[in-house]
Structure formats: C-alpha cells, structure tokens
LORO-775460 format. One record per atom (N, C-alpha, C): residue number from 1; residue in three letters; chain; x, z, y. Coordinates in Angstrom, 3 decimals, decimal comma, padded with zeros to 6 digits, m for minus. Layout:
! LORO-775460
<NUM; "ALA"; "A"; <X; Z; Y>>
...
END
This chain:
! LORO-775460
<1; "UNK"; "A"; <012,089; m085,128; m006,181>>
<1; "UNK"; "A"; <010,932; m084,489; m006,710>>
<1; "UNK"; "A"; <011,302; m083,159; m007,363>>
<2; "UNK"; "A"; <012,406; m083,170; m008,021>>
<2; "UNK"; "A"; <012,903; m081,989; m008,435>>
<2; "UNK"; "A"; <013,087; m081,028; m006,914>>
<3; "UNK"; "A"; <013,015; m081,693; m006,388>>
<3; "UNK"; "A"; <013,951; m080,108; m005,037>>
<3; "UNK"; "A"; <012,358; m079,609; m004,472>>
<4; "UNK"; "A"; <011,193; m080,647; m004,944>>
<4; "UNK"; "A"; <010,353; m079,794; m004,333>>
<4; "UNK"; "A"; <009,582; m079,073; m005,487>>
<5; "UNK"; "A"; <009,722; m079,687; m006,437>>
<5; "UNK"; "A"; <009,494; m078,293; m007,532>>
<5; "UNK"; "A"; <009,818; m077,201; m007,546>>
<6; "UNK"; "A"; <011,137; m077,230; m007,871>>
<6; "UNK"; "A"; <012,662; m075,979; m006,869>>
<6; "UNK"; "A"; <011,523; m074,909; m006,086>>
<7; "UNK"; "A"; <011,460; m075,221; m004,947>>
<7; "UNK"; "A"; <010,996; m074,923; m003,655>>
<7; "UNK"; "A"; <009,937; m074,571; m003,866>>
<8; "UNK"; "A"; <008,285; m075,105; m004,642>>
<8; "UNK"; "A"; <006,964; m074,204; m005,053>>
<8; "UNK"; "A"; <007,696; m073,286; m006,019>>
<9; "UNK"; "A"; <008,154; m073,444; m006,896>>
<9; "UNK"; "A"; <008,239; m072,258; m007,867>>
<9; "UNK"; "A"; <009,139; m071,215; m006,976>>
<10; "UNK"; "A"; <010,009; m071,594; m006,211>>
<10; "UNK"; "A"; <010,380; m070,508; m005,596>>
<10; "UNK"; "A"; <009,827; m069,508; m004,785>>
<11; "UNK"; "A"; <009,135; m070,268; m004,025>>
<11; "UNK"; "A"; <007,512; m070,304; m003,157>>
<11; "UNK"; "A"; <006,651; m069,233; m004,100>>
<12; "UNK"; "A"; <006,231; m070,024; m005,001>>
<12; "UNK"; "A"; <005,408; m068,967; m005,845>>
<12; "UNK"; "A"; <005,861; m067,345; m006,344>>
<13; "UNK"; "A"; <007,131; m067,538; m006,764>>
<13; "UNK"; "A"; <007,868; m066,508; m006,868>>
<13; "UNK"; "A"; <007,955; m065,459; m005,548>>
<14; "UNK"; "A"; <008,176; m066,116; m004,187>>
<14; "UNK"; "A"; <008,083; m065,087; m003,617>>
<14; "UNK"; "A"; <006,883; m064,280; m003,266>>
<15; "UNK"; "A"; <005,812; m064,923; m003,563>>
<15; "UNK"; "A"; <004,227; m064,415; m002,755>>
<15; "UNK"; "A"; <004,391; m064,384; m003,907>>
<16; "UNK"; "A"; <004,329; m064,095; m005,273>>
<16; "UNK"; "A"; <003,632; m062,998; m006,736>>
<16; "UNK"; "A"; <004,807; m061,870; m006,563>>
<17; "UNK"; "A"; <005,896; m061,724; m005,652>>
<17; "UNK"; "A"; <006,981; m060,362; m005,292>>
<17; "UNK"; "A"; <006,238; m059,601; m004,184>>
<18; "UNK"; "A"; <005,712; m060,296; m003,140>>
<18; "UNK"; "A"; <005,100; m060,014; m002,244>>
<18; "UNK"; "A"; <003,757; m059,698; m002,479>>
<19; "UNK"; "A"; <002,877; m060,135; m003,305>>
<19; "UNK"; "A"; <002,096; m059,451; m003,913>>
<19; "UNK"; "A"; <001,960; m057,896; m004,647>>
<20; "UNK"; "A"; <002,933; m058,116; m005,322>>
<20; "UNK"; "A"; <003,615; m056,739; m005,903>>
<20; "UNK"; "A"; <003,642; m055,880; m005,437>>
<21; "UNK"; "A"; <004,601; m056,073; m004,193>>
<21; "UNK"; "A"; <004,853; m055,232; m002,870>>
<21; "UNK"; "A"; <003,932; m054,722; m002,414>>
<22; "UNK"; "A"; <002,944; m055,228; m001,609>>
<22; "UNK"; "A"; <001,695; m055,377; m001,068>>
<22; "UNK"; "A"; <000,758; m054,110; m001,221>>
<23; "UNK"; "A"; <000,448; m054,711; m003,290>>
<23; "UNK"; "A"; <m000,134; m053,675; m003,944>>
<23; "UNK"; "A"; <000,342; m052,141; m004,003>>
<24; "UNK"; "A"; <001,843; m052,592; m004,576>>
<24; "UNK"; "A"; <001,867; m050,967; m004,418>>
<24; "UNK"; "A"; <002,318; m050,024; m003,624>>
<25; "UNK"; "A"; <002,499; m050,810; m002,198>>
<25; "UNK"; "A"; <002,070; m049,793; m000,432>>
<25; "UNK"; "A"; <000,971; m049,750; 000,171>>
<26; "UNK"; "A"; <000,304; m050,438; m000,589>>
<26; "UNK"; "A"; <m000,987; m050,463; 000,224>>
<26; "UNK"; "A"; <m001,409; m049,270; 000,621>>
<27; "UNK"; "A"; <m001,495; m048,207; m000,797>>
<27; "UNK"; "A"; <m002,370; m047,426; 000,085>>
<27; "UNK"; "A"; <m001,659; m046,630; 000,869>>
<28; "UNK"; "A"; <m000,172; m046,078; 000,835>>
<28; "UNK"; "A"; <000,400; m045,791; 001,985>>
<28; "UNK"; "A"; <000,643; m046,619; 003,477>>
<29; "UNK"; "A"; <000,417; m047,871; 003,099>>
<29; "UNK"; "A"; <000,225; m048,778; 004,491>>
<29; "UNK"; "A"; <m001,176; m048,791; 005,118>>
<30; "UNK"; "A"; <m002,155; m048,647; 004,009>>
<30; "UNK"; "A"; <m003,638; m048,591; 004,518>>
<30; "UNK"; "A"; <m003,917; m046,931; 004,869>>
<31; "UNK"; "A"; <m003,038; m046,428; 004,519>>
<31; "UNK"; "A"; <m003,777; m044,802; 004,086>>
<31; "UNK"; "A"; <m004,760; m044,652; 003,139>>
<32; "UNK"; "A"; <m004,988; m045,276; 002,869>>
<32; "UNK"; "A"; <m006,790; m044,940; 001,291>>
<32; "UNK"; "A"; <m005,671; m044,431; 000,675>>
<33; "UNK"; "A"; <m006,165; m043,256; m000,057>>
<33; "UNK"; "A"; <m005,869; m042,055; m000,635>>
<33; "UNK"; "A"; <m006,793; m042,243; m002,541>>
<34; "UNK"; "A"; <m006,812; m042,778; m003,288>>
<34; "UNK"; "A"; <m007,642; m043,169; m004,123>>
<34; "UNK"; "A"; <m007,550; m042,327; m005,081>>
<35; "UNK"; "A"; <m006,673; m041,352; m005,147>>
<35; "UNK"; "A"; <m006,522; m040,124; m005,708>>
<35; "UNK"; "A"; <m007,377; m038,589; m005,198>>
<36; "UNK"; "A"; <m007,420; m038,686; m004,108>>
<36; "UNK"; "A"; <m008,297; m037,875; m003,911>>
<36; "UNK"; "A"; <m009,501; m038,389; m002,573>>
<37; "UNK"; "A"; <m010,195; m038,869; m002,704>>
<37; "UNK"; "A"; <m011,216; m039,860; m002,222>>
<37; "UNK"; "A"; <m011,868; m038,482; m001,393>>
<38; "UNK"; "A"; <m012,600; m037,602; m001,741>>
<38; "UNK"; "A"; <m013,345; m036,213; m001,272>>
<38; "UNK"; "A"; <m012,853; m035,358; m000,590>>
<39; "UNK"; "A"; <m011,068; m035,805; m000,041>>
<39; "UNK"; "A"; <m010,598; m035,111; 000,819>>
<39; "UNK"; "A"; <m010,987; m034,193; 002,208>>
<40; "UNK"; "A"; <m012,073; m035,359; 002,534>>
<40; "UNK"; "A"; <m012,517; m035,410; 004,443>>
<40; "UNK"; "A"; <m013,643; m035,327; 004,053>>
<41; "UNK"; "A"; <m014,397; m034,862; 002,692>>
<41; "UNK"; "A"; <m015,791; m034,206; 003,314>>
<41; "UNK"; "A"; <m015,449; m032,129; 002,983>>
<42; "UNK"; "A"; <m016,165; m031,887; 004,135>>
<42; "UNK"; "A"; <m016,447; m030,328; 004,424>>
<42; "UNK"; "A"; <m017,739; m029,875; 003,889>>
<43; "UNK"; "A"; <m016,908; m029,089; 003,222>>
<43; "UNK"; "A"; <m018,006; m027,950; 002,380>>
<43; "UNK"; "A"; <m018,767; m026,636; 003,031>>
<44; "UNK"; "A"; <m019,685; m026,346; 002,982>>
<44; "UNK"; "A"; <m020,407; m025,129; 004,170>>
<44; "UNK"; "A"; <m021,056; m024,147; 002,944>>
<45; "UNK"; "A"; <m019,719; m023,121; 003,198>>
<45; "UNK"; "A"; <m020,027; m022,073; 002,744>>
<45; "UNK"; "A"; <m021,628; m021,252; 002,723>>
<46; "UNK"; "A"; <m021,912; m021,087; 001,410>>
<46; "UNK"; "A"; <m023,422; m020,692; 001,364>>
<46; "UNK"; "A"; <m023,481; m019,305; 002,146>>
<47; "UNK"; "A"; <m024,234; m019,083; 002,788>>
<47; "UNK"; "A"; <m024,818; m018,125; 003,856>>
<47; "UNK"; "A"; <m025,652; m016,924; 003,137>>
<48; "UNK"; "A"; <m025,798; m016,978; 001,790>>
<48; "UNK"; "A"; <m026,737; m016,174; 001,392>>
<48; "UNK"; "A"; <m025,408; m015,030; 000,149>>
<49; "UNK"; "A"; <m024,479; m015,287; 000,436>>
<49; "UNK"; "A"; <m023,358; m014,792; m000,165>>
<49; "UNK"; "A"; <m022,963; m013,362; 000,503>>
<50; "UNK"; "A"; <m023,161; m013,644; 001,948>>
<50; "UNK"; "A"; <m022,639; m012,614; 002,932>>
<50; "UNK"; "A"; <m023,913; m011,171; 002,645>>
<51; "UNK"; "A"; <m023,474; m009,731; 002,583>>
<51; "UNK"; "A"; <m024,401; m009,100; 002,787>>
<51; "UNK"; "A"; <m023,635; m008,116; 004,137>>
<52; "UNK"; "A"; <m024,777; m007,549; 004,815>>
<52; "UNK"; "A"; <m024,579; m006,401; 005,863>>
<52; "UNK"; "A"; <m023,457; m005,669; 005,156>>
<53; "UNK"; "A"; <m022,250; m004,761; 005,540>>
<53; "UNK"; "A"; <m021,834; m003,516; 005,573>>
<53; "UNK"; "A"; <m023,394; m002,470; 005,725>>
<54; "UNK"; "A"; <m022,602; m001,747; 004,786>>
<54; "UNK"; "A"; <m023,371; m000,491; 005,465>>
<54; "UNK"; "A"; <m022,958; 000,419; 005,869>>
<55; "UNK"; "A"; <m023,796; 001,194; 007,280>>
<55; "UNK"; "A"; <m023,835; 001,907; 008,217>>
<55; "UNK"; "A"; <m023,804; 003,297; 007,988>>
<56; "UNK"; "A"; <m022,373; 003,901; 008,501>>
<56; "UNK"; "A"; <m022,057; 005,200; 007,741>>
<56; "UNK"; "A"; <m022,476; 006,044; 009,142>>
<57; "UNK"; "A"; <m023,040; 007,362; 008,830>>
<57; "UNK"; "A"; <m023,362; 007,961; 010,014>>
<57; "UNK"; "A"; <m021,886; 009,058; 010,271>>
<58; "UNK"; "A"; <m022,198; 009,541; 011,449>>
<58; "UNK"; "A"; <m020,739; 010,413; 011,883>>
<58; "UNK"; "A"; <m020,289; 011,256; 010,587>>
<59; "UNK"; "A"; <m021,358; 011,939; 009,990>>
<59; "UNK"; "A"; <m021,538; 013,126; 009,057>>
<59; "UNK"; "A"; <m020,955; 012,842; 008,649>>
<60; "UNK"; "A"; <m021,506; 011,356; 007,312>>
<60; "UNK"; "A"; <m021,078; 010,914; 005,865>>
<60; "UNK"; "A"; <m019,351; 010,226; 006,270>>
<61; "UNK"; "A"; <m019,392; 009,706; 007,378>>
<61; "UNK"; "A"; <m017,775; 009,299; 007,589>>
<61; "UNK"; "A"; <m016,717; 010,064; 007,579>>
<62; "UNK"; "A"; <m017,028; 011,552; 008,039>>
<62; "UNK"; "A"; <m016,046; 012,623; 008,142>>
<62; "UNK"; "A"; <m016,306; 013,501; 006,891>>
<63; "UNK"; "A"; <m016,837; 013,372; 006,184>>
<63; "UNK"; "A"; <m017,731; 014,595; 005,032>>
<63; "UNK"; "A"; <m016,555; 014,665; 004,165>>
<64; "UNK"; "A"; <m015,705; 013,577; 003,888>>
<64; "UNK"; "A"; <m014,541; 014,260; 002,674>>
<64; "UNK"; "A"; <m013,069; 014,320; 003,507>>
<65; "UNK"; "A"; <m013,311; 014,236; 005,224>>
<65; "UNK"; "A"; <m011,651; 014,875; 005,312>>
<65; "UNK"; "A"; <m011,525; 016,021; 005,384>>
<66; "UNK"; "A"; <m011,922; 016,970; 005,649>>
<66; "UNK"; "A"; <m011,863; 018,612; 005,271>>
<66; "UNK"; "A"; <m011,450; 018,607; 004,315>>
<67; "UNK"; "A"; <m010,114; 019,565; 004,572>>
<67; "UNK"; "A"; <m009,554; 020,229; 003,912>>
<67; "UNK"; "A"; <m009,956; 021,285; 002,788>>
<68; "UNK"; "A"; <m011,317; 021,054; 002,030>>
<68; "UNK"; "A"; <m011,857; 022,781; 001,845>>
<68; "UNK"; "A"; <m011,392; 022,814; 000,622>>
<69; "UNK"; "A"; <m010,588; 021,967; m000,523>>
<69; "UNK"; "A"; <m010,013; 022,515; m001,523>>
<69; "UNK"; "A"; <m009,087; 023,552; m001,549>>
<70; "UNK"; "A"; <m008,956; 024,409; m002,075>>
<70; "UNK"; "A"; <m008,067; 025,281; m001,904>>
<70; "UNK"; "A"; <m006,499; 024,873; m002,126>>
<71; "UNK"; "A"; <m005,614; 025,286; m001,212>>
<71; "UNK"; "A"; <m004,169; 024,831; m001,427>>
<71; "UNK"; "A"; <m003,240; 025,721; m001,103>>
<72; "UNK"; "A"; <m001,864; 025,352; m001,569>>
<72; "UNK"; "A"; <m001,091; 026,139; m002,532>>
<72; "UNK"; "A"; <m000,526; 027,020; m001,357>>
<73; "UNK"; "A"; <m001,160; 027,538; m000,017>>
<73; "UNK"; "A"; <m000,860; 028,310; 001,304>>
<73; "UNK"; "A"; <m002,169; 029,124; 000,880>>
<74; "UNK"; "A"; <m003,214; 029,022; 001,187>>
<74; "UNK"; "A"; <m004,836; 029,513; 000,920>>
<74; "UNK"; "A"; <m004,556; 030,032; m000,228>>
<75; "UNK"; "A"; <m004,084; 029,871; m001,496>>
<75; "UNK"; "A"; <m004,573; 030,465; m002,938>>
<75; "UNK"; "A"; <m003,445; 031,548; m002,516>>
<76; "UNK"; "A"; <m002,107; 031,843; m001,951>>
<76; "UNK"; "A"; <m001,288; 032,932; m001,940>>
<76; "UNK"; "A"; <m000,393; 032,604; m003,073>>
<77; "UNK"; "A"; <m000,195; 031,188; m003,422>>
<77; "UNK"; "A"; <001,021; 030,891; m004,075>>
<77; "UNK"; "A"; <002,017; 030,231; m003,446>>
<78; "UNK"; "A"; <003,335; 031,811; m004,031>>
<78; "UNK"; "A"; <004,542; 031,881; m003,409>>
<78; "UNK"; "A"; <005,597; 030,804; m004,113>>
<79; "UNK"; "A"; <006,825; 030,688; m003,023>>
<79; "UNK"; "A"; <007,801; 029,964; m004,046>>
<79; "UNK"; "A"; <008,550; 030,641; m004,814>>
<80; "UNK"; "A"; <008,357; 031,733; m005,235>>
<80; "UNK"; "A"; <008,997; 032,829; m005,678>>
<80; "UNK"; "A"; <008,128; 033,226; m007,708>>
<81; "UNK"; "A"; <007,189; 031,985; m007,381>>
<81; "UNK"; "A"; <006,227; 032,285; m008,484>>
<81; "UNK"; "A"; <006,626; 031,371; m009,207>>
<82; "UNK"; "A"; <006,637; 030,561; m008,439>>
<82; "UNK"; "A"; <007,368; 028,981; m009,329>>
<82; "UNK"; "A"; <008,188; 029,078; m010,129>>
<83; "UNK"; "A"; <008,906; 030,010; m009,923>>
<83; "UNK"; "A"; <010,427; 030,312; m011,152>>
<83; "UNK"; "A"; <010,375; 030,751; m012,644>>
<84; "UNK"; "A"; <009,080; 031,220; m012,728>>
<84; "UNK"; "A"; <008,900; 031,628; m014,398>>
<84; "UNK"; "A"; <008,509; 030,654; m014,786>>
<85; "UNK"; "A"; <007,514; 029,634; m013,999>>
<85; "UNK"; "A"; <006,410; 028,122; m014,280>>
<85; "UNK"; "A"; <007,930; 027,857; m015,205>>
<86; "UNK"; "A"; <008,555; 027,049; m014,261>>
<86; "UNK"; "A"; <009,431; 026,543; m014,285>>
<86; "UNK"; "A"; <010,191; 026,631; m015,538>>
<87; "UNK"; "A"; <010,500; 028,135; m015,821>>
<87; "UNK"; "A"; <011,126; 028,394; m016,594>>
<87; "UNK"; "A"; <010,356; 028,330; m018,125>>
<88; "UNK"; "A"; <009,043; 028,530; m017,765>>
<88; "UNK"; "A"; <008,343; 028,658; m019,361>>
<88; "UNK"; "A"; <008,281; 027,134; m019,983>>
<89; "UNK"; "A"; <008,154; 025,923; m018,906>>
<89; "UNK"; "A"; <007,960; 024,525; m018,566>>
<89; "UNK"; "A"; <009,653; 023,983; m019,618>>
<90; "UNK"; "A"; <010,459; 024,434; m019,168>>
<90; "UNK"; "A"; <012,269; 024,167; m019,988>>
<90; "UNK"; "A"; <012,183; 024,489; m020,842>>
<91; "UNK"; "A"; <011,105; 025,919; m021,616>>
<91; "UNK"; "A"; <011,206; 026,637; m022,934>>
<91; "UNK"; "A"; <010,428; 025,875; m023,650>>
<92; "UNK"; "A"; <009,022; 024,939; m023,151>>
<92; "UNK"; "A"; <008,977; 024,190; m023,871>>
<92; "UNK"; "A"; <009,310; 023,068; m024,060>>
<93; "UNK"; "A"; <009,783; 022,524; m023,364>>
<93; "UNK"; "A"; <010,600; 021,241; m023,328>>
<93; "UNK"; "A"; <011,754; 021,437; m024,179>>
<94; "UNK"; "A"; <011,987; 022,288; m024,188>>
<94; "UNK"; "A"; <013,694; 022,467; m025,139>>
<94; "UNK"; "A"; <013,273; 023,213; m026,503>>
<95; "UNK"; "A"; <011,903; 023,105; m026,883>>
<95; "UNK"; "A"; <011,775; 023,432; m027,831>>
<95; "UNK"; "A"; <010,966; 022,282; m028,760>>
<96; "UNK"; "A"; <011,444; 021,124; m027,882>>
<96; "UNK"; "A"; <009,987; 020,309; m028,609>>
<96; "UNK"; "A"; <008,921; 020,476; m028,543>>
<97; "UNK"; "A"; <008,187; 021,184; m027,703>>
<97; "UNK"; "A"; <006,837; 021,656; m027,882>>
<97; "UNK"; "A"; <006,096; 020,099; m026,964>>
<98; "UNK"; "A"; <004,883; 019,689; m027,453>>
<98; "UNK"; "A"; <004,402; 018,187; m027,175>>
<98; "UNK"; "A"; <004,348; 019,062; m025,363>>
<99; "UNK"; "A"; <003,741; 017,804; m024,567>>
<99; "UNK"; "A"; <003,299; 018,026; m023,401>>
<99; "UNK"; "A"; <001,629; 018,896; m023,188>>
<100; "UNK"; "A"; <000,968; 018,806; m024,297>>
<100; "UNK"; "A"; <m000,305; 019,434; m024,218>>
<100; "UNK"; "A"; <m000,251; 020,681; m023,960>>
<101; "UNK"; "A"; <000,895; 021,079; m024,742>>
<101; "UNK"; "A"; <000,856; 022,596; m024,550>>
<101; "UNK"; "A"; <001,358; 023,664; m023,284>>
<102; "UNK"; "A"; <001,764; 022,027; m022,537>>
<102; "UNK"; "A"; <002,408; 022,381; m020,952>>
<102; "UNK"; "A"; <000,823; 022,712; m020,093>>
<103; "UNK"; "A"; <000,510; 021,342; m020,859>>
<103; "UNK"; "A"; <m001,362; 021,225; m019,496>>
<103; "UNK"; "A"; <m002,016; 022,650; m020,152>>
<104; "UNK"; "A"; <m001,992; 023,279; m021,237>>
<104; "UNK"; "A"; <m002,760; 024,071; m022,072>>
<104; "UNK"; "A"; <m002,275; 025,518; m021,298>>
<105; "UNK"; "A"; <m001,166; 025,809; m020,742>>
<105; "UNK"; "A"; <m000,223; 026,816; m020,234>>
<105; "UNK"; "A"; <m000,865; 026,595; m018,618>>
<106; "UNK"; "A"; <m001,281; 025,556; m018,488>>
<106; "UNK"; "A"; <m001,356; 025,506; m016,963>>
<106; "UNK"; "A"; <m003,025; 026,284; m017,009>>
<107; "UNK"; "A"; <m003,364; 025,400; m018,376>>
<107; "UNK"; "A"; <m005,206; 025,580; m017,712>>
<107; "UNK"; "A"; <m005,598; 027,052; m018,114>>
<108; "UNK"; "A"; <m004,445; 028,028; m019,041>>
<108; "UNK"; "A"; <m005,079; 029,043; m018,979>>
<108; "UNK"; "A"; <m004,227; 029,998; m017,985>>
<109; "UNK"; "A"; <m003,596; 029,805; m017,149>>
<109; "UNK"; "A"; <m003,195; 030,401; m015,807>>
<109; "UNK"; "A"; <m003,141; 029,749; m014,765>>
<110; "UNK"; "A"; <m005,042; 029,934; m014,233>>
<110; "UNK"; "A"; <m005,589; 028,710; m013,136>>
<110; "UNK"; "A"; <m004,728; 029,036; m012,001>>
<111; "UNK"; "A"; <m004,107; 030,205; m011,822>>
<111; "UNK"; "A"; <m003,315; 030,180; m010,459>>
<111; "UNK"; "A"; <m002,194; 029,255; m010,048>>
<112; "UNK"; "A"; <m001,400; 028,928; m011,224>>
<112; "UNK"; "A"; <m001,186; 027,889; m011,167>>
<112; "UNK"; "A"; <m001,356; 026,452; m010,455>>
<113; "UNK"; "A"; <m000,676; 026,218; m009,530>>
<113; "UNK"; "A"; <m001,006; 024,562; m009,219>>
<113; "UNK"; "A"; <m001,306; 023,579; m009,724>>
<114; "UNK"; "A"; <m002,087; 022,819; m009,509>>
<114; "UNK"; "A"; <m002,479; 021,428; m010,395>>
<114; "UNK"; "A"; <m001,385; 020,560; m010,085>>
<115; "UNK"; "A"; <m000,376; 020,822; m009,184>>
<115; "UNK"; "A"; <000,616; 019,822; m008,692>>
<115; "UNK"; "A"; <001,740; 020,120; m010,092>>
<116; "UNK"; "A"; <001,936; 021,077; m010,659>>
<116; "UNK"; "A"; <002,528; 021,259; m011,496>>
<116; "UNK"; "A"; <002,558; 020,677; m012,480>>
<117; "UNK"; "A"; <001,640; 019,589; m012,504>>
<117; "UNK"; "A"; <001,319; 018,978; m014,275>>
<117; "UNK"; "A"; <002,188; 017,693; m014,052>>
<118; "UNK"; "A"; <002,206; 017,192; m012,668>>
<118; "UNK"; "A"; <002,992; 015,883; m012,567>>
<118; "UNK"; "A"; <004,557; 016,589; m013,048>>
<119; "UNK"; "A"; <004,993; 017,799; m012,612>>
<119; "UNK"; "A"; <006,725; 018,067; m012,932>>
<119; "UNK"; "A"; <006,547; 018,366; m014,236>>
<120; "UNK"; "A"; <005,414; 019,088; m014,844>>
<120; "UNK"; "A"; <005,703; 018,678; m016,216>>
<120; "UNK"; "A"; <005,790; 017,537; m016,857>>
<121; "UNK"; "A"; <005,067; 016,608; m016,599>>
<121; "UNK"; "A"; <005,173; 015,007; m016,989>>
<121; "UNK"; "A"; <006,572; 014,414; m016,892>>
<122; "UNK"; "A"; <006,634; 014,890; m015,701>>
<122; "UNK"; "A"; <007,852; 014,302; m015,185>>
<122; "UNK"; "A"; <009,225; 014,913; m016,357>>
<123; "UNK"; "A"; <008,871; 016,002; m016,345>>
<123; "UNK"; "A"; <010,454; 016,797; m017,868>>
<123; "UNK"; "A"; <009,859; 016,156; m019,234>>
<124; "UNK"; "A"; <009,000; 016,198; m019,307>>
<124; "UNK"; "A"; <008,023; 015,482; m020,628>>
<124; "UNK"; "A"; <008,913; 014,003; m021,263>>
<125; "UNK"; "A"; <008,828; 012,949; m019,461>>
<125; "UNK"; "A"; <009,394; 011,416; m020,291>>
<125; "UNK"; "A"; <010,765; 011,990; m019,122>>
<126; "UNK"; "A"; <011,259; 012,213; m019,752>>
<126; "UNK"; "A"; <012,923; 012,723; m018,953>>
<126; "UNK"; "A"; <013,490; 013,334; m020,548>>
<127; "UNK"; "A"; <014,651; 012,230; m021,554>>
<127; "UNK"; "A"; <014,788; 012,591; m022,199>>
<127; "UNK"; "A"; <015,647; 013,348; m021,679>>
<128; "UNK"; "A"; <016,107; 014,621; m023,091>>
<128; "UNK"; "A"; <016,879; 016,099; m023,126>>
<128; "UNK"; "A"; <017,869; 015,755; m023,063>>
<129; "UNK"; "A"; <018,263; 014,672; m023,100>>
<129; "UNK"; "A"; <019,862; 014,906; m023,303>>
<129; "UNK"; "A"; <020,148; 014,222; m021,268>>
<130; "UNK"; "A"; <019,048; 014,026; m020,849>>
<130; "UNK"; "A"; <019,159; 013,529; m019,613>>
<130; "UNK"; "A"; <018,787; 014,920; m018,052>>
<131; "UNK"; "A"; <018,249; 015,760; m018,935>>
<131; "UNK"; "A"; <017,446; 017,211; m018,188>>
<131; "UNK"; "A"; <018,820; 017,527; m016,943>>
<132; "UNK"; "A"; <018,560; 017,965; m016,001>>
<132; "UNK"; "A"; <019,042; 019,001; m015,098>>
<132; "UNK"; "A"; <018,840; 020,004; m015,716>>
<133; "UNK"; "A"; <020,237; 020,642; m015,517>>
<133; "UNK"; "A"; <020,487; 022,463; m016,085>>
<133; "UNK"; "A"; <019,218; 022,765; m015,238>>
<134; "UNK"; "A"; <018,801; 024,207; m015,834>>
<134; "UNK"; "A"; <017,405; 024,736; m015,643>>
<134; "UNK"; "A"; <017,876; 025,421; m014,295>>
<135; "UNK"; "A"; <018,794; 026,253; m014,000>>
<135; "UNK"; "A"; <019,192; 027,097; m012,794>>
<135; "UNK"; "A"; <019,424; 025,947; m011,658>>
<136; "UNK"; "A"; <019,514; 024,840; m011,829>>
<136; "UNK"; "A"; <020,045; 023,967; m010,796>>
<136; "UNK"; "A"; <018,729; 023,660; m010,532>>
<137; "UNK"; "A"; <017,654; 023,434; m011,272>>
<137; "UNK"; "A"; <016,414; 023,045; m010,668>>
<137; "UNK"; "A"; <015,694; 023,998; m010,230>>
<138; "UNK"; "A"; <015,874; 025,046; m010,930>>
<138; "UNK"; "A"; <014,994; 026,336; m010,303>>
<138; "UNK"; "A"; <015,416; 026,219; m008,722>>
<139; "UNK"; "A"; <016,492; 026,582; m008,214>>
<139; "UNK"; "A"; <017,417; 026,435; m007,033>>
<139; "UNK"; "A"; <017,071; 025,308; m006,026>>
<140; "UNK"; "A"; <016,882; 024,292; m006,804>>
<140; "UNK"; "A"; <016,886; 023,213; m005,690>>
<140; "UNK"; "A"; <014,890; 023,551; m005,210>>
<141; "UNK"; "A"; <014,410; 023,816; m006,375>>
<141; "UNK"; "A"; <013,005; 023,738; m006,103>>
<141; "UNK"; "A"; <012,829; 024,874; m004,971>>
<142; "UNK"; "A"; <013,245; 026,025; m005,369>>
<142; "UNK"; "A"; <013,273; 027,146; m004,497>>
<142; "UNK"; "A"; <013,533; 027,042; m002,912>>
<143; "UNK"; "A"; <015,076; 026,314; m002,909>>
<143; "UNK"; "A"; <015,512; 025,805; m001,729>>
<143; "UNK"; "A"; <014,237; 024,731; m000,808>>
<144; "UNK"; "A"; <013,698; 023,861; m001,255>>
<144; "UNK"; "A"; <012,852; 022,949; m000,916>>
<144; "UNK"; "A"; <011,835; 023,473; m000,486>>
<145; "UNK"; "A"; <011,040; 024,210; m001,408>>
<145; "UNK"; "A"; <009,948; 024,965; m001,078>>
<145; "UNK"; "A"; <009,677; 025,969; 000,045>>
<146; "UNK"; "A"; <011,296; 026,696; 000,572>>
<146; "UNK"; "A"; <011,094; 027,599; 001,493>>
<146; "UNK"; "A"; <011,610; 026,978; 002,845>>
<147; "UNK"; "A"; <011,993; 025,568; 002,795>>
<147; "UNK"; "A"; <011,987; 025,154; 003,628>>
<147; "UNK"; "A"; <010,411; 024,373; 004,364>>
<148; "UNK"; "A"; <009,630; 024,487; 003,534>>
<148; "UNK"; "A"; <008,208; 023,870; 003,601>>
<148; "UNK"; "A"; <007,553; 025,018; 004,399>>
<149; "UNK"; "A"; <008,008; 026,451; 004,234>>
<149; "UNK"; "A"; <007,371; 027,260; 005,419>>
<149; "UNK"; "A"; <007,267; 027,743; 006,694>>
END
C-alpha cells in the first residue's frame, strides 16, 4: 500500500510540473499573445487629413530663379578692392573693436558685399591669438578670387 502511495504522489507531482510547464508555454505553444491582444486589427487612416498640393503655374514656379539681385560681377566689384575691406576688417579686430562696428563699416559703404559680413564673423569668433597674419590672407584671398575670373 505504501508503493502505491509512492506512485500517486509521484503521479501527482508530475502533472502539477506538467501543469506548470503547460502554463507557462502556452502562449508560445498556442501563439495567444495576451500582451498585446490589438495586434491584428488595422487601423484606416482618416481621409479627411490629406489636403490637395497646390498648383503652381509656369510663372510663379520660375519667378525667384532669376538671377536679378545684383552680384559681385554686375556691381563692378574687383578683387583688387577687397584688400583695404580686408585690411580695415584686421584693424578692427586687432583693436578690439566689437563686431557691430564691422556690420556698421559695411552698411555705410553699400558697395561693399554682403558676403563680407560672414568673413567678418568668421575673424570675430577666431580668437587673436589664433588669426592668420593679415598679408597671408590678403594673398590667399586675392589668389582665389582671380582665379574665379
């Protein structure tokens, strides 16, 4: 009587392991996903979201590539002009003078390029003790520029 006691409790023991088991493959043995249940339904994008493009005519599509700003060939600025910029641009930079007074130098000699305010910026956060000698940049700019013609 003992060996078949033995034998249910062992019995029992294995089907409450197998139970165990069971439970926690199921849902990889079943596939149910019980974590995300709403997987496999499809959502339909609302239709009232979308609007037309609008319809550019030949005119308005081409109207700002023309060239008609004036540029630094059209205004009759030489590379030969650049060298005082340049140079007045180092006098204030090496004098401490803030950057305003670079844009302030530009805006009251409109002949001047507007491209010029970025190389002032540019010597502006370029600390002094980091500057290119002034003749080496005059030079290289010079060199560059007359190769542009």
């Amino acid at each position: 009587m003992k060996n078949i006691i033995k034998v249910l409790i062992f019995v029992l023991i294995l089907v409450g392991i197998g139970y165990l088991l069971f439970n926690s493959f199921k849902d990889v043995l079943l596939q149910d996903d019980p974590v995300n249940p709403d997987t496999q339904q499809v959502i339909k994008p609302n239709q009232n979201t979308t609007t037309n493009p609008e319809t550019l005519t030949t005119k308005d599509a081409f109207e700002n590539t023309s060239n008609e700003t004036n540029s630094v060939e059209e205004s009759g600025f030489t590379c030969d002009m650049a060298e005082p910029i340049i140079h007045n641009f180092y006098a204030l930079r090496l004098e401490d003078k803030p950057l305003e007074d670079a844009i302030k130098y530009m805006e009251e000699n409109p002949e001047i390029p507007a491209d010029f305010k970025t190389f002032a910026e540019g010597l502006w956060n370029t600390p002094k003790e980091k500057l290119e000698p002034e003749d080496k940049v005059v030079d290289s700019f010079i060199k560059s520029c007359s190769k542009l013609k």
